[in-house]
C-alpha positions in Angstrom: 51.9 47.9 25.7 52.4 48.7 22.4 50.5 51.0 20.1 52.0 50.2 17.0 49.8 47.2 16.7 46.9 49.1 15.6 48.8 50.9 12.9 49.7 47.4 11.2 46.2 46.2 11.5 44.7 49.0 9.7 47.4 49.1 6.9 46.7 45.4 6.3 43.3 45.7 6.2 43.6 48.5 3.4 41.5 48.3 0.0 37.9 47.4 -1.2 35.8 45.8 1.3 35.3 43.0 -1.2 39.1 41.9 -0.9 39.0 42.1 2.7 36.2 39.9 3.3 35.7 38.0 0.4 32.6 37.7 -1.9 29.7 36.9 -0.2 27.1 34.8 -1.5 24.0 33.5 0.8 24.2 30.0 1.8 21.5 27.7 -0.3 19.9 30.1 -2.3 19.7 27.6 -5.1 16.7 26.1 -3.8 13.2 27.7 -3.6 10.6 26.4 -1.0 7.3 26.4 -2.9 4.5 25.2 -0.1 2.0 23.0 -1.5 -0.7 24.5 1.4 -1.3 27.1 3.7 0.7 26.7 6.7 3.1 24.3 5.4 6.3 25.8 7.0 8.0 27.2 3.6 9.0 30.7 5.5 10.2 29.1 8.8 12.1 26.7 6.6 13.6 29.3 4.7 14.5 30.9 7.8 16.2 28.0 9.5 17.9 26.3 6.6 18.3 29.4 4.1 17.0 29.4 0.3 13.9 31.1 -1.0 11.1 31.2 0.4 8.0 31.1 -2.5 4.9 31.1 -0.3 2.6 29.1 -2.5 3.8 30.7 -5.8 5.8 29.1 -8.2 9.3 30.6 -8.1 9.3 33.7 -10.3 12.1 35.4 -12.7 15.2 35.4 -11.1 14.6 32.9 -8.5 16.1 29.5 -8.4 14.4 27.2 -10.5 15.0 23.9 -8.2 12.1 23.2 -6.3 11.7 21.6 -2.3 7.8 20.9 -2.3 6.9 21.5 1.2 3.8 20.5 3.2 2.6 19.3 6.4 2.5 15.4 7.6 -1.1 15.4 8.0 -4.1 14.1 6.2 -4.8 17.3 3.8 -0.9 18.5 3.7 0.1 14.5 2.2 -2.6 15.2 -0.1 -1.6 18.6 -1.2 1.9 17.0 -1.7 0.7 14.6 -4.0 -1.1 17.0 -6.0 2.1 19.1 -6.1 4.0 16.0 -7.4 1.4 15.2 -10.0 1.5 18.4 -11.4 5.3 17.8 -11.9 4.6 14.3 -13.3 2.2 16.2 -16.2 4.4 18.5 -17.2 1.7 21.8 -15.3 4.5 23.5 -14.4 6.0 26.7 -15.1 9.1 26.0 -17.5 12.4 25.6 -16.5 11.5 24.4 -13.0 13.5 21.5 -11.4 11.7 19.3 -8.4 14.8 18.3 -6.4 12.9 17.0 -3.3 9.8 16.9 -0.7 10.8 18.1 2.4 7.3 17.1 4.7 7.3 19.1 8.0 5.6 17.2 11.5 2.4 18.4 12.4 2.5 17.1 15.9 4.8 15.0 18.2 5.4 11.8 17.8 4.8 9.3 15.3 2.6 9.1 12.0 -0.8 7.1 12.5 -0.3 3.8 10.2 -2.8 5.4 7.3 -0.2 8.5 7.3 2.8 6.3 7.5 1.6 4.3 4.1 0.7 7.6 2.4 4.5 9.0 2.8 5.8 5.4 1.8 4.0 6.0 -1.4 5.2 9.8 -1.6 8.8 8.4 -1.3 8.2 5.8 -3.4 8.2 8.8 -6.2 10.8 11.5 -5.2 13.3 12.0 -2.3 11.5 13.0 0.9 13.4 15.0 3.7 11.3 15.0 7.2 11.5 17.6 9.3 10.4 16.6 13.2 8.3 18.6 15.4 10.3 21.5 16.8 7.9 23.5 19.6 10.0 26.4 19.7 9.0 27.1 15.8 5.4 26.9 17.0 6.8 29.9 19.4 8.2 32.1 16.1 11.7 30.9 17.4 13.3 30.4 14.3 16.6 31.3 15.1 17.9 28.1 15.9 20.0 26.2 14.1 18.2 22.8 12.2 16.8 20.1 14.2 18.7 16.8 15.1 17.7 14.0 12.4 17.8 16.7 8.7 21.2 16.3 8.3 20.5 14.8 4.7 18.4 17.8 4.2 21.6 20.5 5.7 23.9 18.0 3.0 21.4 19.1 0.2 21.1 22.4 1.0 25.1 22.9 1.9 26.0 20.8 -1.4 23.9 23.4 -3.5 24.7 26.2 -2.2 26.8 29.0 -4.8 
């Protein structure tokens, strides 16, 4: 076997870290996931799709300034996203913020009851919408998974946007 290999290896791989490996910039950190309830998913979305995660708050100095409006497909969380789009519609935002999208996470299995269903046809009828399904291991705090089958539109956003 030879032993010379090694030697080659490590002679190539000689110099700053940052030429060796490249820069590295975090995948969709461009976006910032600002929930528009409690409980709306922002940090398990910002786990699973990258991006930054805002809680409730607007995003603050430094953060990205394009918004994903995130809530929950049932009664209140359609409501709260409504709000959140109205307050983009007046203007009641903090400056130099961006609303790119509504991403509207399942709150159960299964399909919208019909009053639900006409609510989020009026939602899309205002902004993009991206709708994330049901996924039980998140309920688990399994979050390291990679998206769920049917957000591919939302992976193209997030991928496209990304530094």
């Amino acid at each position: 076997m030879r032993t010379d290999v090694r030697r080659e290896v490590e002679s190539v791989q000689q110099g700053p870290e940052i030429w060796i490996r490249g820069p590295v910039a975090p995948p969709g950190r461009r976006f910032a996931w600002v929930g528009t309830h409690g409980g709306a998913g922002v940090s398990t979305l910002a786990a699973v799709y990258g991006g930054h995660d805002s809680g409730r708050d607007w995003p603050g100095p430094g953060a990205p300034t394009s918004v994903l409006l995130v809530a929950r497909t049932h009664a209140a969380g359609l409501l709260a996203a409504r709000r959140g789009l109205e307050l983009f519609r007046r203007g009641e935002h903090p400056p130099g913020l961006d609303l790119d999208a509504v991403v509207l996470v399942a709150d159960a299995p299964g399909r919208l009851p019909r009053p639900l269903a006409r609510q989020l046809k009026e939602i899309e009828s205002t902004v993009d919408v991206y709708r994330v399904p049901w996924v039980p291991a998140w309920r688990l705090g399994d979050v390291n998974t990679t998206p769920p089958r049917g957000t591919e539109a939302l992976v193209r956003l997030i991928r496209a946007a990304a530094p």
